[in-house]
VEXLUMMI-604183 format. One record per residue: residue number from 1; residue in three letters; x, y, z of N, C-alpha, C, O, CB in turn. Coordinates in Angstrom, 1 decimal. Glycine has a CB too. Example, Ala and Ser with C-alpha at 12.3 -4.5 7.8 and 13.67 -1.06 7.14 Angstrom:
residues 2
   resi   resn      n_x      n_y      n_z     ca_x     ca_y     ca_z      c_x      c_y      c_z      o_x      o_y      o_z     cb_x     cb_y     cb_z
      1    ala     13.2     -5.7      7.8     12.3     -4.5      7.8     13.2     -3.3      7.8     14.2     -3.3      8.5     11.3     -4.5      9.0
      2    ser     12.8     -2.2      7.1     13.7     -1.1      7.1     12.9      0.0      7.9     13.4      1.1      8.0     14.1     -0.6      5.7
END
This chain:
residues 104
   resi   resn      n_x      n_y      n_z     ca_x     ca_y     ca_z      c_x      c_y      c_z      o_x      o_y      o_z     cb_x     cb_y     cb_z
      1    unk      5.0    -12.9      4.9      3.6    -13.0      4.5      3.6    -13.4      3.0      2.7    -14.3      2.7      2.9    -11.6      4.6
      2    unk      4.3    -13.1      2.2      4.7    -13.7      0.8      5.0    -14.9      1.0      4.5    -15.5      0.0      5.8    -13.1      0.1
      3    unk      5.4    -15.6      1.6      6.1    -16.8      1.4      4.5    -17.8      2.0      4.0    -18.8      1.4      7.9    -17.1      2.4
      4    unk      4.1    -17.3      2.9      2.8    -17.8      3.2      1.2    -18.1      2.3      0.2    -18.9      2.3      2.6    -16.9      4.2
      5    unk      1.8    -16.9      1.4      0.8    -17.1      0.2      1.2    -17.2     -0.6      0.5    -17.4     -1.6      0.0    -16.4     -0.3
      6    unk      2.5    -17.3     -0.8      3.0    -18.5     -2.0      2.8    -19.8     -1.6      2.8    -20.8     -2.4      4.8    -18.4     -2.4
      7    unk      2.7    -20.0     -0.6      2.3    -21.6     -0.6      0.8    -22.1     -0.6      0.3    -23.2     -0.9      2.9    -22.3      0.8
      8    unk      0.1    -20.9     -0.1     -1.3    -21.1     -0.4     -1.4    -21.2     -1.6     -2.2    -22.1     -1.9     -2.2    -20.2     -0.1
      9    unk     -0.6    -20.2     -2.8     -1.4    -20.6     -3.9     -0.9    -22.1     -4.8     -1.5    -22.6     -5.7     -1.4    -19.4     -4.7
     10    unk      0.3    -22.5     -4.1      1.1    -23.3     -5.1      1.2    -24.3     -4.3      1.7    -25.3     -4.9      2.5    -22.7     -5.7
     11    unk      0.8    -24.7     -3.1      0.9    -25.5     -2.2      2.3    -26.0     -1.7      3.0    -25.1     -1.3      0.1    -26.5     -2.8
     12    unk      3.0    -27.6     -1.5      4.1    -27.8     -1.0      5.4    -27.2     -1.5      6.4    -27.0     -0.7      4.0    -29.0     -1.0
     13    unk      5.5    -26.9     -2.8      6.5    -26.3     -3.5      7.5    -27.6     -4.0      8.6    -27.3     -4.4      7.2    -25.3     -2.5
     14    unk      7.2    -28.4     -3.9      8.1    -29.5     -4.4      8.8    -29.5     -5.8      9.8    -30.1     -6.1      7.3    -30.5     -4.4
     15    unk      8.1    -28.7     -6.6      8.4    -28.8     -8.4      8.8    -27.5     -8.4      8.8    -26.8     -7.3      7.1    -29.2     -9.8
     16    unk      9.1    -26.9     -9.9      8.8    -25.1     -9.9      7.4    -25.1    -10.0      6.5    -26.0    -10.2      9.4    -24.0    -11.3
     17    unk      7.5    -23.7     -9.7      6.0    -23.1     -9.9      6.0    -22.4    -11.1      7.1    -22.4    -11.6      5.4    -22.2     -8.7
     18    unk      4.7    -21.6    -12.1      4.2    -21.2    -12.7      4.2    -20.0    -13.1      3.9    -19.2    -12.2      3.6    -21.6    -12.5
     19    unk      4.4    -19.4    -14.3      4.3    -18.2    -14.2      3.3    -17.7    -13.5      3.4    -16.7    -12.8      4.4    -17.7    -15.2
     20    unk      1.9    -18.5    -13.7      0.6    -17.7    -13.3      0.8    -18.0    -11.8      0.4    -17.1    -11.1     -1.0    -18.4    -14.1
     21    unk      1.1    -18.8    -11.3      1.3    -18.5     -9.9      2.0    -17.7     -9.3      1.8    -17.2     -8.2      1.6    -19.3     -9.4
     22    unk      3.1    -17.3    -10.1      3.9    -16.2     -9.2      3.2    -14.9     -9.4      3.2    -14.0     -8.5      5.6    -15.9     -9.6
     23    unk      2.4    -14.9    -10.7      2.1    -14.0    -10.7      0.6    -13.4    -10.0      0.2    -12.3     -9.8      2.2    -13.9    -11.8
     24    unk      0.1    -14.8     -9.9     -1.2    -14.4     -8.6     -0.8    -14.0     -7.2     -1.5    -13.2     -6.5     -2.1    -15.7     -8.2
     25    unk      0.7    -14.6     -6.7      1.3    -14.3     -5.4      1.3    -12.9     -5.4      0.6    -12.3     -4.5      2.7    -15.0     -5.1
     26    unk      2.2    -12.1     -6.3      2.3    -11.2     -6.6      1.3    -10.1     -6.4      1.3     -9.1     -5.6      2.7    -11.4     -7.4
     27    unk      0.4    -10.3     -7.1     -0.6     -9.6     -7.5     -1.3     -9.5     -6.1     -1.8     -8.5     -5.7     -1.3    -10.2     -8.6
     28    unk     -1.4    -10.7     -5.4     -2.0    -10.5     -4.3     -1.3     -9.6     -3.3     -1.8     -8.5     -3.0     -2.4    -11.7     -3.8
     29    unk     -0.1    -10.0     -2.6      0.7     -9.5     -2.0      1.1     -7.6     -2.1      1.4     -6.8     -1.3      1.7    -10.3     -2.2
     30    unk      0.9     -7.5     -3.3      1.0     -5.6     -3.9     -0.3     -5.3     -3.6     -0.6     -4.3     -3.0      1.3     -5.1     -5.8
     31    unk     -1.1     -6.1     -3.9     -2.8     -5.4     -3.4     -2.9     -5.4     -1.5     -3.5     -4.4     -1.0     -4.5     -6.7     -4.4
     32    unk     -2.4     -6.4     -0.4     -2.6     -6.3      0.7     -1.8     -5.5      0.9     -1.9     -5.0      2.0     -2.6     -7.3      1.3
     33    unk     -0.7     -4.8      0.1      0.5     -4.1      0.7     -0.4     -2.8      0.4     -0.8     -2.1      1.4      2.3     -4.2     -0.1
     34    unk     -0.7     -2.6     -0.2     -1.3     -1.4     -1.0     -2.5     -0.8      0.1     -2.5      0.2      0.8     -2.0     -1.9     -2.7
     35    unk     -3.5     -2.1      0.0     -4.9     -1.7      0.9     -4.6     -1.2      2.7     -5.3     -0.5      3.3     -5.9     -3.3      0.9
     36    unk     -3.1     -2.0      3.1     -2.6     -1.4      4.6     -1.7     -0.3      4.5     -1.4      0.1      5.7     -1.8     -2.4      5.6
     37    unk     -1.1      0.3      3.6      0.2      0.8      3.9     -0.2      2.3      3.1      0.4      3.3      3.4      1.7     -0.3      3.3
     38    unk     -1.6      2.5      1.9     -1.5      3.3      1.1     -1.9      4.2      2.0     -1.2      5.2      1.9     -2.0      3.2     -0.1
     39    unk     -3.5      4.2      3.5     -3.9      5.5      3.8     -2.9      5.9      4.9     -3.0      7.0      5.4     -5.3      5.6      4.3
     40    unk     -1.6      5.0      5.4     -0.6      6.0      5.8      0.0      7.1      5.3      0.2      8.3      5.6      0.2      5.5      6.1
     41    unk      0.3      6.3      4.3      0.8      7.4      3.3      0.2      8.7      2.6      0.9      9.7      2.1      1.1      6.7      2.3
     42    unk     -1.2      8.5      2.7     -2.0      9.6      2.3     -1.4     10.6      3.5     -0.3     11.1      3.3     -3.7      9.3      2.3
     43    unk     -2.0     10.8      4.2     -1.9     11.2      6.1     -0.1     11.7      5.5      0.3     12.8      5.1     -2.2      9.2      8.0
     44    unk      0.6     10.5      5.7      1.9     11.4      5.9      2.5     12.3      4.8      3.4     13.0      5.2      3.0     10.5      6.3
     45    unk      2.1     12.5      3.3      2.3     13.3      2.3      1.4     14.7      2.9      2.0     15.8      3.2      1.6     12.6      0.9
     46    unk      0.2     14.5      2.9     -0.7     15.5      3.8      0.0     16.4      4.9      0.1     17.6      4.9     -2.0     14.7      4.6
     47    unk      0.4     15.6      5.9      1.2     16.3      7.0      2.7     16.9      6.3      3.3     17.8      6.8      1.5     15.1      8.3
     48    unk      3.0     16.6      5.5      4.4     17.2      5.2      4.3     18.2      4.2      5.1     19.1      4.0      5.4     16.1      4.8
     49    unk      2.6     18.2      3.4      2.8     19.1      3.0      2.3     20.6      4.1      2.8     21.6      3.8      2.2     18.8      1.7
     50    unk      1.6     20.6      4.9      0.7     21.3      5.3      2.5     21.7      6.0      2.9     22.8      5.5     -0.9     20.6      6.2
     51    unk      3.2     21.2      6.8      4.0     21.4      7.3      5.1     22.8      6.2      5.9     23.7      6.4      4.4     20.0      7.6
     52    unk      4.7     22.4      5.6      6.0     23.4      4.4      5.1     24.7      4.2      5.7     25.7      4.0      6.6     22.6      2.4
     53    unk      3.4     24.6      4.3      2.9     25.7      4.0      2.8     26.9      5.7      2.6     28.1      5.7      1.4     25.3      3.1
     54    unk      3.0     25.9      6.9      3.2     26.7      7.7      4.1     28.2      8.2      4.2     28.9      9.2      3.4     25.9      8.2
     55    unk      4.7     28.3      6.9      5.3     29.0      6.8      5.2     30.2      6.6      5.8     31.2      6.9      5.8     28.6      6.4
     56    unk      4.0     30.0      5.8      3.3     31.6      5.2      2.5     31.8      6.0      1.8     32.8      5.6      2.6     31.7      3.8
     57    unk      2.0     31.3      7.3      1.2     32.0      8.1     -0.4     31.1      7.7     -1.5     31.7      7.8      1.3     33.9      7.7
     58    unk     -0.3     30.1      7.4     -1.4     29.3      7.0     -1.6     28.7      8.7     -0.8     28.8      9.6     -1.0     28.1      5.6
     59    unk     -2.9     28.1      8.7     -3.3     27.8     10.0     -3.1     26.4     10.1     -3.4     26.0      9.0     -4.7     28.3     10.2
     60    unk     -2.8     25.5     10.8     -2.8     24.0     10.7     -4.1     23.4     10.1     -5.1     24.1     10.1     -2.7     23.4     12.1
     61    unk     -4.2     22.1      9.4     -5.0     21.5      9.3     -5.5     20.6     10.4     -6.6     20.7     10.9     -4.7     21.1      8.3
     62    unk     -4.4     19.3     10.9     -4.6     18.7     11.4     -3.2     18.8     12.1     -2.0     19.0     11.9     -5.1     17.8     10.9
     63    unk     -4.1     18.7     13.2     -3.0     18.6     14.5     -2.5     17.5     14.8     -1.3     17.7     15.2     -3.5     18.8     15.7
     64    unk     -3.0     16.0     14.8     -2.0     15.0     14.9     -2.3     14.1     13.9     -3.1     14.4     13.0     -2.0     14.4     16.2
     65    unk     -1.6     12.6     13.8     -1.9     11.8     12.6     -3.4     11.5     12.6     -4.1     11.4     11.6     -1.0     10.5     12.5
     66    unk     -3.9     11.2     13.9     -5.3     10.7     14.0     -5.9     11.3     14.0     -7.0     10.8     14.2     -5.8     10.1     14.7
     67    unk     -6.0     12.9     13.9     -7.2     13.7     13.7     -7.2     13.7     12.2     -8.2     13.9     11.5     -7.3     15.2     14.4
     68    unk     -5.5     13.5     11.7     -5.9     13.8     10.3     -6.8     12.4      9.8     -8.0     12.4      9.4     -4.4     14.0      9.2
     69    unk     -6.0     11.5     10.0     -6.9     10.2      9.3     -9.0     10.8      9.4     -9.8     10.7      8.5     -6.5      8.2     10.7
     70    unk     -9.2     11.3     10.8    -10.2     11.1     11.1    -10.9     12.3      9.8    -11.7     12.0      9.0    -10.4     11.3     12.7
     71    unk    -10.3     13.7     10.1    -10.4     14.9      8.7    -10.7     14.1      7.6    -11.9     14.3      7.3     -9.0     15.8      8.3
     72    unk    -10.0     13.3      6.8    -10.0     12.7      5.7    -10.8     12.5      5.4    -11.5     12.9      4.4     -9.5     12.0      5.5
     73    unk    -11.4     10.9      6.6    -12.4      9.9      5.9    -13.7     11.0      5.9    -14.4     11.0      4.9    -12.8      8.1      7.0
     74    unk    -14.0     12.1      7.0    -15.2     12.9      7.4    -15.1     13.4      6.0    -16.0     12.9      5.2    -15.1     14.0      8.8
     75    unk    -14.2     14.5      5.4    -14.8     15.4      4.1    -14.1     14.6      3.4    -13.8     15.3      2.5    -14.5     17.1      3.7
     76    unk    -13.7     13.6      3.2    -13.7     12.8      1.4    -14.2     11.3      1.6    -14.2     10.4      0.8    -11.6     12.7      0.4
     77    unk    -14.7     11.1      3.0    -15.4      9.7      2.7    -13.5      8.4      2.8    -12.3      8.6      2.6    -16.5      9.9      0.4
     78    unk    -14.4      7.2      3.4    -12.6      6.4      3.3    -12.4      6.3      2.4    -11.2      5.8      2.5    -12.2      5.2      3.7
     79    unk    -12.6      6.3      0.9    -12.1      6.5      0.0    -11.0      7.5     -0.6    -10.8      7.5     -1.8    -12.8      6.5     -0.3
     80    unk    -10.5      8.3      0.4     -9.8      9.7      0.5     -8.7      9.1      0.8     -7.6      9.1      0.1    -10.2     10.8      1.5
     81    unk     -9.0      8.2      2.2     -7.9      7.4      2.1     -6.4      6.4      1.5     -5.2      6.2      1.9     -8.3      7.3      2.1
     82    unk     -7.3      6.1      0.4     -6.7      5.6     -0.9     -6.3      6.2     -2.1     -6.2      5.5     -3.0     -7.3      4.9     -1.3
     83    unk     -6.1      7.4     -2.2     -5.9      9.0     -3.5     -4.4      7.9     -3.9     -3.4      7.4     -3.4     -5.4     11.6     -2.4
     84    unk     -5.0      8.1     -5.0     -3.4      7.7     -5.5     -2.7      6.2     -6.2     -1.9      5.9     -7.1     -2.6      7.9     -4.2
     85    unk     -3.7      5.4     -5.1     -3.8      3.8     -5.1     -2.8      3.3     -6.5     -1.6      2.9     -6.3     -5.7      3.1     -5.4
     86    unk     -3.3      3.5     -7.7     -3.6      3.4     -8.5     -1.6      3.3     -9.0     -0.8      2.5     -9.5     -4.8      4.3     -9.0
     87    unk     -1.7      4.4     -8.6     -0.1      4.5     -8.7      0.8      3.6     -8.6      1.6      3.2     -9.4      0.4      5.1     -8.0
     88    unk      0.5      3.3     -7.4      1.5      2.9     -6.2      0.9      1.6     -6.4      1.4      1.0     -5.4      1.3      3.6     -4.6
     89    unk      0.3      0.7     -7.0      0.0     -0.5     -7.1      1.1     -1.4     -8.1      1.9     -2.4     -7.9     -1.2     -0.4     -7.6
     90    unk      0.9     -0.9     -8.7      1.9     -1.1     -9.8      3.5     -1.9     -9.5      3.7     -3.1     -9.3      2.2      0.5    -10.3
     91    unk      4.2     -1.1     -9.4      5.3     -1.3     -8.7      5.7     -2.3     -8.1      6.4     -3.2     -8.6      5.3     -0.7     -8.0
     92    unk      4.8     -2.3     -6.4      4.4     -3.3     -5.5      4.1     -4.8     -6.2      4.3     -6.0     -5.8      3.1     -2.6     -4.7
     93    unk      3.7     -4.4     -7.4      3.4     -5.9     -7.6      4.8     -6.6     -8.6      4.9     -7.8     -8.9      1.8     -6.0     -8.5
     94    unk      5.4     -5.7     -8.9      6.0     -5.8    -10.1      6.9     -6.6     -8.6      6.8     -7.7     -8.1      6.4     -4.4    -11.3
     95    unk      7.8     -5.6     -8.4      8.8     -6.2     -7.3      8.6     -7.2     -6.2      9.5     -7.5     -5.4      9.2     -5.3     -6.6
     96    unk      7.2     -7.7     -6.1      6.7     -8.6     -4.9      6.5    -10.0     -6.0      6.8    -11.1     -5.6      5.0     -8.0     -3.9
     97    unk      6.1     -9.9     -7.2      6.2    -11.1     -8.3      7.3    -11.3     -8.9      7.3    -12.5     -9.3      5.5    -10.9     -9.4
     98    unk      8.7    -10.5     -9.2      9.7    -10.7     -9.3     10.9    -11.1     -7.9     12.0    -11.2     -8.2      9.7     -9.7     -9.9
     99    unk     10.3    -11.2     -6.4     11.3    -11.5     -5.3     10.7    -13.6     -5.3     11.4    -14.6     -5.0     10.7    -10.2     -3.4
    100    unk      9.0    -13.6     -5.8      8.9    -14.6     -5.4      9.1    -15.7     -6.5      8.1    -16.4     -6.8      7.7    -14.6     -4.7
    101    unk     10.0    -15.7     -7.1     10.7    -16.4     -8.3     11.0    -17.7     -8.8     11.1    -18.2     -9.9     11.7    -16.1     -8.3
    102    unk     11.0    -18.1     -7.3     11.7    -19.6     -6.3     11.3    -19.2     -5.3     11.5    -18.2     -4.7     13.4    -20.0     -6.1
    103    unk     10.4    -20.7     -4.9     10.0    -21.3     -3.1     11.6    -21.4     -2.7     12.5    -22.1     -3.2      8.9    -23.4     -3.0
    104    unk     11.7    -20.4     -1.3     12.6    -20.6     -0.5     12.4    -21.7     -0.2     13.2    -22.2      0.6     12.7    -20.0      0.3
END
């Protein structure tokens, strides 16, 4: 998927490309990674924690991944979804603008 919008943004690749282009590739690619991959991650931090408090006799929250997703968006709106984003953006972009360096 990177290499696909590295060529969207920079087209044939024939010359080098640009800092500002790698860095739009980038930037884009950490934000699509981010917008699919972050409310899994909500859901599975959630389940693992609920899992460690089972211990003390606490009652389940959510019984499977899709009731949790469904729990979520109901009391925090789909924005619950995304807790954290902000974090985790970062990164993603840093290492997805730094792989796309050079058109394979």
């Amino acid at each position: 998927m990177s290499q696909q919008l590295f060529v969207w943004f920079a087209g044939n690749c024939t010359g080098g490309l640009n800092v500002g282009t790698r860095i739009a590739a980038g930037l884009t690619t950490g934000a699509l990674a981010v917008l699919l991959a972050q409310p899994t991650d909500v859901v599975k931090v959630r389940m693992q924690a609920q899992q460690q408090m089972l211990g003390s006799g606490t009652v389940p929250r959510y019984k499977s991944t899709l009731q949790a997703y469904q729990i979520i968006a109901r009391q925090e709106g789909a924005r619950g979804l995304w807790k954290g984003k902000h974090v985790v953006r970062r990164p993603f972009t840093l290492i997805l603008c730094k792989n796309n360096h050079k058109c394979r």
